[in-house]
KOLFI-98922 format. One line per field, with one value per residue (C-alpha): residue number from 1; residue in three letters; z, y, x. Coordinates in Angstrom, 3 decimals. Layout:
<pts>
finu <- (NUM;...)
kedren <- (ALA;...)
up <- (Z;...)
north <- (Y;...)
east <- (X;...)
</pts>
This chain:
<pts>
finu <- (1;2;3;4;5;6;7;8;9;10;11;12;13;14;15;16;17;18;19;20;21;22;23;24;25;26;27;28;29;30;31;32;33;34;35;36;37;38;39;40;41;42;43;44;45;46;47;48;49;50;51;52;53;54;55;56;57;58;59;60;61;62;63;64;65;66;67;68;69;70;71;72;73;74;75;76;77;78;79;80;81;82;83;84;85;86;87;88;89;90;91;92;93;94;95;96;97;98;99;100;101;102;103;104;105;106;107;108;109;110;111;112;113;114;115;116;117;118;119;120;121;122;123;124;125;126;127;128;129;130;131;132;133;134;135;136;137;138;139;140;141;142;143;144;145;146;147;148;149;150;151;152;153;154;155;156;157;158;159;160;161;162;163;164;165;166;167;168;169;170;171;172;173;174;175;176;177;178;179;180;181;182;183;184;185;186;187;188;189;190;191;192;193;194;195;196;197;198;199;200;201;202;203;204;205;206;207;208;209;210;211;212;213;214;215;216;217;218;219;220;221;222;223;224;225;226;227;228;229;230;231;232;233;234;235)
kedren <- (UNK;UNK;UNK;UNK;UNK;UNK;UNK;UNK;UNK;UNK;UNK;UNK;UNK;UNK;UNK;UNK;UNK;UNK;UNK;UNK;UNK;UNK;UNK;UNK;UNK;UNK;UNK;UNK;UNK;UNK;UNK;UNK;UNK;UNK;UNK;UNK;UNK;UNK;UNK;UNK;UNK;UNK;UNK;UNK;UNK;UNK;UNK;UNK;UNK;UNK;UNK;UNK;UNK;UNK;UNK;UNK;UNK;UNK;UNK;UNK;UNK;UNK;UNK;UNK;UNK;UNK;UNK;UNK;UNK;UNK;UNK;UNK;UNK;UNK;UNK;UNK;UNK;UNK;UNK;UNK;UNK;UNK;UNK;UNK;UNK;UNK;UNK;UNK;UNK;UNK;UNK;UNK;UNK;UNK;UNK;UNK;UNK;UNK;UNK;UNK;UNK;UNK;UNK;UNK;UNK;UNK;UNK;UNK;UNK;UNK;UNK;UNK;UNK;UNK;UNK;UNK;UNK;UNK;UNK;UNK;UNK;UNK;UNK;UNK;UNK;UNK;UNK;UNK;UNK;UNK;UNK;UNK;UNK;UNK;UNK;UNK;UNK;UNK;UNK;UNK;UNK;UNK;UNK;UNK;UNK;UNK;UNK;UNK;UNK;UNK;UNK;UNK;UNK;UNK;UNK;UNK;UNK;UNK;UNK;UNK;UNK;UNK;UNK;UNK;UNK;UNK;UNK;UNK;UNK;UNK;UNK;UNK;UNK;UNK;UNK;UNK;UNK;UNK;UNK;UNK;UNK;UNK;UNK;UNK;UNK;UNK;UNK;UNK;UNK;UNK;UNK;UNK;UNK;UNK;UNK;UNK;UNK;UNK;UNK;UNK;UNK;UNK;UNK;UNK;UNK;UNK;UNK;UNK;UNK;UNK;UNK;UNK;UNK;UNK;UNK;UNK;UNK;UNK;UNK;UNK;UNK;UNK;UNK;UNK;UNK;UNK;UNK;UNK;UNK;UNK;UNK;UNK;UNK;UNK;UNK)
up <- (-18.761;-21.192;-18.647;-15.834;-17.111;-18.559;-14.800;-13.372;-15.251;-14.709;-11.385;-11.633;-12.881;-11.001;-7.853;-10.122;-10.426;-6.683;-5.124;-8.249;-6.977;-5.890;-8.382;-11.081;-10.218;-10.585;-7.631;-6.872;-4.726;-5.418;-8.043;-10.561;-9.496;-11.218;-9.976;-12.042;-11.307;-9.486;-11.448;-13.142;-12.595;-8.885;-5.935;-3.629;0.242;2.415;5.622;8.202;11.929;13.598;17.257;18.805;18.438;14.653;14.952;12.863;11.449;8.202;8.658;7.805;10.256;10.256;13.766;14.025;10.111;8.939;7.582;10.331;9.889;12.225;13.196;16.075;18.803;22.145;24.208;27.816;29.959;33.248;36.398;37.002;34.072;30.521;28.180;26.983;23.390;23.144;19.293;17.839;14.229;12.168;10.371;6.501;5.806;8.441;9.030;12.455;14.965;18.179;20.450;22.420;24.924;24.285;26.386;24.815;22.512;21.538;17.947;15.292;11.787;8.740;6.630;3.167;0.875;-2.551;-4.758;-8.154;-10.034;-11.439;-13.250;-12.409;-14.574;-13.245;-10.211;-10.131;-8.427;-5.447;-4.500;-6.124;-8.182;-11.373;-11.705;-14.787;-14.130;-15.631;-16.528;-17.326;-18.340;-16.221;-14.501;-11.075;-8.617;-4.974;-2.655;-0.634;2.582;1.525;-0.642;2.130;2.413;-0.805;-3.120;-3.633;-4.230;-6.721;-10.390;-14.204;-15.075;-11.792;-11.312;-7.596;-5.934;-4.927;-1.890;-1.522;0.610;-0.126;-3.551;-2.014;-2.695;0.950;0.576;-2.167;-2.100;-3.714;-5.361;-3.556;-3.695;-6.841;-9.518;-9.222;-10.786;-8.675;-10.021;-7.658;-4.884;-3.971;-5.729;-3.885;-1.972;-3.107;-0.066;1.862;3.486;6.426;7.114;7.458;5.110;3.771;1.533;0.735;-2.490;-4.817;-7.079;-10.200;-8.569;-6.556;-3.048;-1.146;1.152;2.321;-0.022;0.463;-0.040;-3.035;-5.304;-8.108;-9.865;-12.971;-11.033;-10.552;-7.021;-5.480;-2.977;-0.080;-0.742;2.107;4.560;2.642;2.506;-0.118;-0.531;-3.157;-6.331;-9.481;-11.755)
north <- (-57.470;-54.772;-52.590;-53.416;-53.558;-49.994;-48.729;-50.697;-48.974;-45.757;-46.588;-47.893;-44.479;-42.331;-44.080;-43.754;-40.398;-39.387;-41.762;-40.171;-38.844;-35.016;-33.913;-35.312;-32.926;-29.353;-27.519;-24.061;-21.290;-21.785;-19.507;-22.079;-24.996;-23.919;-20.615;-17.306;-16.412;-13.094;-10.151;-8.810;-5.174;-5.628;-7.190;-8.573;-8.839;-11.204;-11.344;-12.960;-13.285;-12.235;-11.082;-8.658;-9.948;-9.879;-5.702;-3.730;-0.069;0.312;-2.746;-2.593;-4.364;-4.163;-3.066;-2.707;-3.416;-0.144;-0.151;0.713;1.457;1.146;4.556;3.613;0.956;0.467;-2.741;-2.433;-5.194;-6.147;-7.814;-9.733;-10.860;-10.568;-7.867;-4.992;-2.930;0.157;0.495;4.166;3.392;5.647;4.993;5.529;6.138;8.712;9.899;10.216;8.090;5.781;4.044;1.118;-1.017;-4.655;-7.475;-9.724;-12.517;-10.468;-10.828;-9.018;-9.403;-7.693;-6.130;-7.930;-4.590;-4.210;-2.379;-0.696;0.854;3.758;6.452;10.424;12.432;15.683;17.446;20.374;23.188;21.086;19.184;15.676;13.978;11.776;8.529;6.326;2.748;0.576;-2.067;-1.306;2.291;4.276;7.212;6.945;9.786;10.626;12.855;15.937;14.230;11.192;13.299;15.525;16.044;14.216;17.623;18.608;14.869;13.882;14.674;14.270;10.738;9.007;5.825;4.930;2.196;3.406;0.772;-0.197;-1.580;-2.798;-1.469;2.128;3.915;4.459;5.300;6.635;5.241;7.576;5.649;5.750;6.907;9.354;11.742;14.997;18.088;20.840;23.885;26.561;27.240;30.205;29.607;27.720;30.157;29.902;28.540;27.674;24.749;24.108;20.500;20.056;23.187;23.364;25.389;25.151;23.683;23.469;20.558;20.123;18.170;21.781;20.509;21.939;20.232;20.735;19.593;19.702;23.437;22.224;21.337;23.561;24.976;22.129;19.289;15.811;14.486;11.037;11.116;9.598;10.551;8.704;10.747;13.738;13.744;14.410;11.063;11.364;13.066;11.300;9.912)
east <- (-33.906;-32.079;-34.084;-32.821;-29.274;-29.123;-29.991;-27.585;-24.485;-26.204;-26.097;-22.605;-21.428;-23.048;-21.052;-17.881;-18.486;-19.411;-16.288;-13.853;-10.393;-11.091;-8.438;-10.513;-13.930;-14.331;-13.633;-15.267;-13.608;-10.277;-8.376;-6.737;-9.171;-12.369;-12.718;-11.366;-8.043;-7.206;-7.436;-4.505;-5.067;-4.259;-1.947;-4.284;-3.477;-5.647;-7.062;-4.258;-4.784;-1.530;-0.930;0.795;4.142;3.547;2.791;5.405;4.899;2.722;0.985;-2.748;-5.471;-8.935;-10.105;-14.458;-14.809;-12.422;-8.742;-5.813;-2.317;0.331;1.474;4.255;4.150;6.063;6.371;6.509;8.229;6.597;8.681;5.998;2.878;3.050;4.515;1.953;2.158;0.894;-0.307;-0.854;-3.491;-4.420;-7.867;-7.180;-10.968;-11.370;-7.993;-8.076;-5.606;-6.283;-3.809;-5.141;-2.661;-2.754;-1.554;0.979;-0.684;-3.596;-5.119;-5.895;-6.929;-5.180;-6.792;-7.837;-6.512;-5.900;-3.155;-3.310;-0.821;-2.153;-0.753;-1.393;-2.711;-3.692;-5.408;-8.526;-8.801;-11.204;-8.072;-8.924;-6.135;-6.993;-5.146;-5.532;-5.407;-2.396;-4.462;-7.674;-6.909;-9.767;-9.809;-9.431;-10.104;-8.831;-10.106;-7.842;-7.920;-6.345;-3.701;-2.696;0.779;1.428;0.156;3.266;5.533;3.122;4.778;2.615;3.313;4.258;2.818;1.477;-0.012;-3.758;-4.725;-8.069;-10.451;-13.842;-13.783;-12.742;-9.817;-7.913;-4.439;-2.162;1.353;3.861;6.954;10.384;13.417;12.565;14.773;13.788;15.538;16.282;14.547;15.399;17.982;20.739;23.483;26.755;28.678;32.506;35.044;31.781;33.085;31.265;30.419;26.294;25.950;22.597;20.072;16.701;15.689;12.598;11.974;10.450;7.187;6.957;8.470;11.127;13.854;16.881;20.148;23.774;25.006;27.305;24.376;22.969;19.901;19.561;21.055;19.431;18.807;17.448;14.547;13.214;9.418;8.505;10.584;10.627;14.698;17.561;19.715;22.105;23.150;21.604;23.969)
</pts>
């Protein structure tokens, strides 16, 4: 009898158990519900589907398993049938460019990147730059081809977001605007007044650009790193 009643409330609470409000049972697979939260060391982006009225420039999507960024799109009207977009990609693993027409409503997946702020450090002679992680601390390094064109923005000590995918290292996103001192120009020509006046200037991460003919050598500037333009006189 004491038998048969000690399986019966094991039985009892195994149902309890199995029928039990999901709230109150581990859950697996979900940050915060059993699973380990995301990393700290990182801003993750996840997959999305969107379509082609979603498409903007910069946006990442992963087209035949590899990374794309939106270079430039157009949309073409039709009189009659739907719209079309013509998409220019560039691959940020190979580094060459596509551009596929789509007609309106098409998918597409973004891609499920990562970003790290990392720190640079300092660059060799093979054209690979060093980055230390802000997190974690390690040394992070980045090949030429996906620094090209960024050699000369990049100053000691400026902290970047390194975007990867699939645990690689893809893109290196300088910060913007920037100070920057001005280093080296000709000095301002006295009752130059010309409107639009310009000069050539070097800056102290070893870029040059075009600033306002009134500026001089010592003098702080802001910076568009992203379009590689003078903005304004730092304060």
């Amino acid at each position: 009898m004491m038998l048969r009643s000690s399986l019966l409330l094991a039985l009892a609470a195994s149902s309890a158990s199995a029928f039990a409000p999901a709230a109150s049972r581990p859950t697996f697979g979900v940050a915060g519900a059993g699973a380990p939260a995301p990393s700290a060391t990182a801003t993750a982006l996840r997959m999305v589907a969107i379509d082609t009225s979603d498409i903007k420039n910069g946006l990442t999507v992963e087209i035949d398993g590899e990374p794309y960024k939106v270079v430039s799109f157009s949309i073409m009207k039709q009189a009659r049938g739907a719209a079309k977009t013509t998409i220019k990609f560039k691959n940020l693993m190979k580094g060459n460019t596509i551009e596929n027409t789509y007609r309106s409503g098409e998918k597409f997946q973004t891609a499920q990147i990562e970003k790290d702020l990392a720190q640079f450090t300092y660059s060799d002679e093979n054209g690979n730059h060093y980055f230390m992680d802000s997190q974690t601390f390690e040394e992070v390094a980045v090949g030429p081809a996906i620094m090209e064109g960024k050699e000369d923005w990049i100053d000691e000590g400026m902290e970047c977001n390194l975007v990867m995918f699939k645990g690689n290292v893809i893109e290196c996103v300088l910060p913007s605007p920037v100070t920057l001192e001005i280093v080296e120009t000709e000095p301002n020509v006295k009752g130059n007044t010309a409107q639009g006046y310009t000069k050539p200037a070097k800056l102290s991460c070893g870029a040059t650009i075009n600033v306002p003919g009134f500026l001089e050598q010592g003098e702080m500037i802001r910076v568009d790193t992203e379009k590689k333009e003078y903005m304004e006189r730092a304060n």
